[in-house]
C-alpha positions, 0 to 999 in steps of 0.5 A: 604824301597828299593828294592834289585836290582842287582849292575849295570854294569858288573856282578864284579862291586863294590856294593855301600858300605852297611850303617854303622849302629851304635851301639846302636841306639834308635830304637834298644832301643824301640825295645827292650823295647817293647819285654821286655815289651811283654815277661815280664811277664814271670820272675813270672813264675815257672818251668813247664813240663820238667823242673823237670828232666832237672833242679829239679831232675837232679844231673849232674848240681849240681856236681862240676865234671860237669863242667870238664865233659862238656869241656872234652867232657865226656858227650856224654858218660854219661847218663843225660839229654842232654847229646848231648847238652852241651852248654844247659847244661852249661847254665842250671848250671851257672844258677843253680850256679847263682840262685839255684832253683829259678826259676825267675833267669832261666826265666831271662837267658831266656829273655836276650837269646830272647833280644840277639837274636832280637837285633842281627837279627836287626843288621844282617838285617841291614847289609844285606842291609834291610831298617831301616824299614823293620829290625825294622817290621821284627825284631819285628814280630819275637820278638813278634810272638805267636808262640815265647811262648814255646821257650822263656817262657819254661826253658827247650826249651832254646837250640833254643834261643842258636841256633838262636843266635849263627847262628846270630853271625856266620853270622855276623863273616862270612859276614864281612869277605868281608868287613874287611883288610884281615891280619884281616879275619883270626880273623873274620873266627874263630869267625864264626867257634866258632859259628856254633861249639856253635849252633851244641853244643847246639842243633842237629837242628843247623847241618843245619846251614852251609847251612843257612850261604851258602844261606845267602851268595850267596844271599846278594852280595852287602856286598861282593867286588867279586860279583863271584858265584864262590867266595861261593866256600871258604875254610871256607866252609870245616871248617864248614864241619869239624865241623859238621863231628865233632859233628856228630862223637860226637853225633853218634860215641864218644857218643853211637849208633844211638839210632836205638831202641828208633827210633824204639820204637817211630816208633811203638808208633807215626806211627805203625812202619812205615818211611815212615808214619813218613816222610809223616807226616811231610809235613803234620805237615810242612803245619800246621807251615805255617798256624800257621805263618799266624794264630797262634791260638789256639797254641797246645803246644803239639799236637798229630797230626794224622799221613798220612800213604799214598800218598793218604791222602790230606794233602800230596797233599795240602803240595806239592802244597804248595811247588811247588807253592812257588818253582815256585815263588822263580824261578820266583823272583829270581833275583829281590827277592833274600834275600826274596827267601834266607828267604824261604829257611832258613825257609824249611831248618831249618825244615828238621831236625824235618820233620820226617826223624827221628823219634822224641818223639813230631812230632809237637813242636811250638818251633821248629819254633824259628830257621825258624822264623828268616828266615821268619823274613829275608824275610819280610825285604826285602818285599814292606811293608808298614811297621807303622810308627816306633818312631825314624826312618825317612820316607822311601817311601809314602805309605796310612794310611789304609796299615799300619793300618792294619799292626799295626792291625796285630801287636796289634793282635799278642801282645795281643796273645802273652801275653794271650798265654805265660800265659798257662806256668806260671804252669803245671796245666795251661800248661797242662789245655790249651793242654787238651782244644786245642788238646783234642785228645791228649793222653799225654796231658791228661796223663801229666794233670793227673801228674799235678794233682797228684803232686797238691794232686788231686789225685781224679780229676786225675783219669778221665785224665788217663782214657781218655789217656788210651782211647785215646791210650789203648797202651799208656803204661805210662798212664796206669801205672799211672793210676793204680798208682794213683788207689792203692794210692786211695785205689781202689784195684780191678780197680788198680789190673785189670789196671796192670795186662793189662800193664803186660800182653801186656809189661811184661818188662814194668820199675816199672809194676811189683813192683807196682803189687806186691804192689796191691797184697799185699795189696789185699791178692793175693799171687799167683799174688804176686809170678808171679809179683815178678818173672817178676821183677826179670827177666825184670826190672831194679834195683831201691832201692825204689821199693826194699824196697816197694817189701821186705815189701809186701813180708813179710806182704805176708809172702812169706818169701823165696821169700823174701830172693830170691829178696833179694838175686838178689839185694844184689850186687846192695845194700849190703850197704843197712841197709833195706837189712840186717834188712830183711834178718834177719826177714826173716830167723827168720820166716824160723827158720833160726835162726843162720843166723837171729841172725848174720844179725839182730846184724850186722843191729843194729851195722850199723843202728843208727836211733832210729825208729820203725825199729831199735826196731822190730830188738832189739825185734827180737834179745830178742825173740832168746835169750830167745828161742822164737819161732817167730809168723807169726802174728808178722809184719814188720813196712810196713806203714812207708814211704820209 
């Protein structure tokens, strides 16, 4: 492999011209095969984690309307999942349009996104000028990586597959501009403009591409004919910028605020409401990527990292240390090394978005490293490897057998790793299995291990998940709400009642805390509880036909009828379609001996409500018992056990 050195002669002498690289090649080919082979078996794996709200109860991708919506731009302003990265919401639904709701189909978008991308490192790698070597070792230690698993194997992480490979393409575009008849550079300018405008619609992360594609352009000179540092100067350059003023607008102008709440509540939740706890701990989270580019087990999936609330704290030491050191190094090596150094910085850059500066819902993500991995991947091409020797590919330099038996080691060993990781996302209940083992600490590990259990009717084995989340961080208020959930579903009252009340009492305003108390109180007989659960509600919580229907029933088996005609009169804008709200209005006027008004609503019920069932029937006998001048009970009851 050689060595990049810089041209000799003057500093604008003409480097000698970069090989052209046929398309394809049969070491493309095995390269391919054997990442394919790797990450295979990930087309039997089904949805996981946030695939049921991005893919299996997201209507937006279902609607027809979606489509005009994402090229119209409507859908900043439209509240959906991902609504900030249309180009992954675009792919989502032509998969969803391709294969409905299997979910093989969506894995297999996702494996082609990963062989799109290695393919496209390989030919970016050799036209930089690495050695047919180096771009093979490189392209495959990126391919195969443990660290790869959550981008590749997780449906709903695919916007980093999409970032890589548009950047790959903007390079490509970008870098052969140089080398191109300039009547044809205009063409080969908006192919690279059209990429970063693909990277920017698919994530956030890729705001840091423009200066990816600026680092990667002062460092590889040999593909330009003006080797003038002034040449990195170029109005390109202020297109680039337009388009990340562009998707910034649209992100933080166009679509809404800056979202300074959320930030402040996941502030409050990761840091006590601390920046500075947040930026400190992302060079904390920063030196766990680099040992985990070194030693990726056991990989966390998703990981509570404990936060650095001080300069003290040694983590902040060991990182800077770390960083200065290969500062140094690059100041150092600059000039015989610098596509290595271009790598390295790739790398720090393309992490800065996730360093803390922002808050973010997961401070530690391993796919976070997918856009990083093509930078350490850049580097290692250029090293003096003593790579193994690849089928297809000529003998480059001499080098000892036992070098590149240790190399192959480490690739054998990353394979194997790589195939025994990728497992823990066939299913939730392994996902969430392999976070609880590797990061016990973790409270939503244990909370989300609790759904999985739920979602397979396990309600028991969830129980002591929950408890252990709430442990973990008894401000956690989603396990809390969870818990007490699943302790009314198994008919433990008291517990339930007792784990509530704690939520109620510390975030009143909490969505569906309020409900669910009424519900408990209910079914306990706690008519005070009841009354002062439902005026929360009524107060705080957002409007949900579901929890209506439930909070309507548990009023009436209280016989708290003017508290039902009260919530039923707070929703009657949001649902006046709803056959439930004037079936209940009905009974409850009936039971306050408002019988007029009880007559003209059950009447209206039978007129509008079709489906013979057992409410239909309790109308029809409530009707019957005011015609012949009964006066109703209160030992009569509505049909509460029915489902909703």
């Amino acid at each position: 492999m050689a060595r990049y050195r810089k041209p000799a002669g003057s500093a604008r002498a003409s480097a000698p011209p970069v090989s052209q690289v046929p398309w394809p090649r049969k070491q493309l080919a095995l390269l391919l095969a054997a990442v394919a082979v790797v990450w295979g078996q990930v087309l039997t794996f089904g949805f996981t984690h946030d695939d049921r709200f991005t893919i299996l109860a997201n209507e937006f991708i279902r609607s027809p309307q979606s489509w005009l919506n994402i090229f119209t731009l409507r859908i900043f302003r439209i509240e959906t999942i991902d609504n900030i990265r249309p180009l992954t919401v675009l792919t989502t639904m032509a998969d969803y349009r391709l294969w409905e709701l299997d979910p093989s189909g969506y894995h297999f978008t996702n494996l082609l996104l990963h062989l799109a991308c290695v393919a496209g490192l390989w030919l970016l790698l050799r036209r930089l000028g690495s050695g047919e070597a180096g771009a093979m070792g490189a392209a495959l230690f990126f391919a195969i990586h443990p660290l790869q698993c959550e981008s590749v194997a997780a449906i709903s992480y695919r916007e980093d597959l999409l970032v890589v490979l548009a950047l790959i393409g903007a390079l490509l575009f970008h870098l052969r501009r140089y080398r191109c008849a300039p009547s044809s550079r205009i063409w080969f300018a908006a192919g690279a403009c059209g990429c970063v405008a693909l990277a920017m619609a698919a994530k956030e992360s890729a705001f840091m591409i423009p200066l990816i594609i600026a680092v990667v352009d002062l460092t590889v000179r040999r593909t330009r004919p003006d080797s003038s540092p002034s040449r990195l100067v170029q109005p390109i350059y202020l297109f680039y910028a337009g388009i990340l003023a562009l998707f910034v607008y649209l992100r933080f102008g166009y679509g809404g605020a800056a979202e300074a709440d959320d930030w402040q509540f996941l502030l409050s939740v990761h840091y006590a409401g601390s920046h500075l706890a947040s930026v400190l701990t992302g060079f904390k989270i920063l030196l766990i990527y680099i040992f985990k580019l070194i030693v990726p087990y056991p990989l966390y999936h998703d990981a509570w990292i404990q936060p650095v609330w001080n300069f003290a704290d040694p983590w902040i030491w060991a990182a800077w240390g770390v960083l200065a050191i290969a500062a140094v190094g690059g100041v150092i090596g600059w000039r015989k090394w610098r596509p290595v150094c271009a790598g390295g910085i790739w790398f720090c850059v393309s992490l800065i978005p996730v360093m803390g500066f922002i808050p973010l819902n997961n401070p530690y993500a391993e796919r976070y490293l997918y856009l990083p991995l093509a930078g350490v991947a850049l580097a290692l091409a250029f090293l003096p490897i003593p790579w193994p020797r690849f089928p297809g590919l000529r003998e480059e330099r001499a080098a000892k057998h036992w070098p590149r038996a240790m190399i192959a080691a480490i690739f054998t060993i990353f394979t194997l790793l790589t195939l025994w990781q990728a497992r823990a996302w066939r299913d939730d209940l392994a996902l969430y299995g392999s976070i609880t083992r590797t990061s016990p600490a973790n409270p939503r590990g244990q909370m989300n291990m609790g759904n999985a259990l739920r979602d397979a009717k396990r309600d028991e084995e969830s129980l002591a998940y929950y408890r252990r989340a709430v442990e973990l961080m008894p401000t956690y208020y989603k396990a809390r709400f969870n818990l007490a959930s699943a302790l009314f579903d198994l008919h433990h009252l008291d517990e339930a009642a007792e784990q509530i009340g704690a939520l109620l009492g510390d975030r009143p305003d909490y969505p569906d805390a309020a409900p669910l108390a009424i519900r408990i109180a209910a079914a306990r007989g706690d008519r005070a509880t009841a009354l002062s659960a439902l005026n929360l509600w009524l107060a705080n919580a957002p409007r949900s036909r579901g929890y209506y229907q439930e909070i309507i029933k548990g009023l009436y088996r209280l016989e708290l009828f003017e508290l039902g005609l009260t919530a039923i009169g707070a929703f009657s804008q949001a649902f006046a379609d709803d056959p439930m709200a004037v079936f209940y209005r009905g009974e409850f006027q009936l039971r306050l001996g408002l019988t007029d008004d009880a007559r003209v609503n059950l009447e209206r019920f039978l007129n509008v409500y079709t489906e013979n069932d057992m409410y239909r029937r309790q109308a029809q006998e409530s009707l019957n018992a005011l015609r012949r001048g009964h006066e109703p009970g209160k030992q009569r009851t509505a049909p509460l056990s029915e489902p909703r």
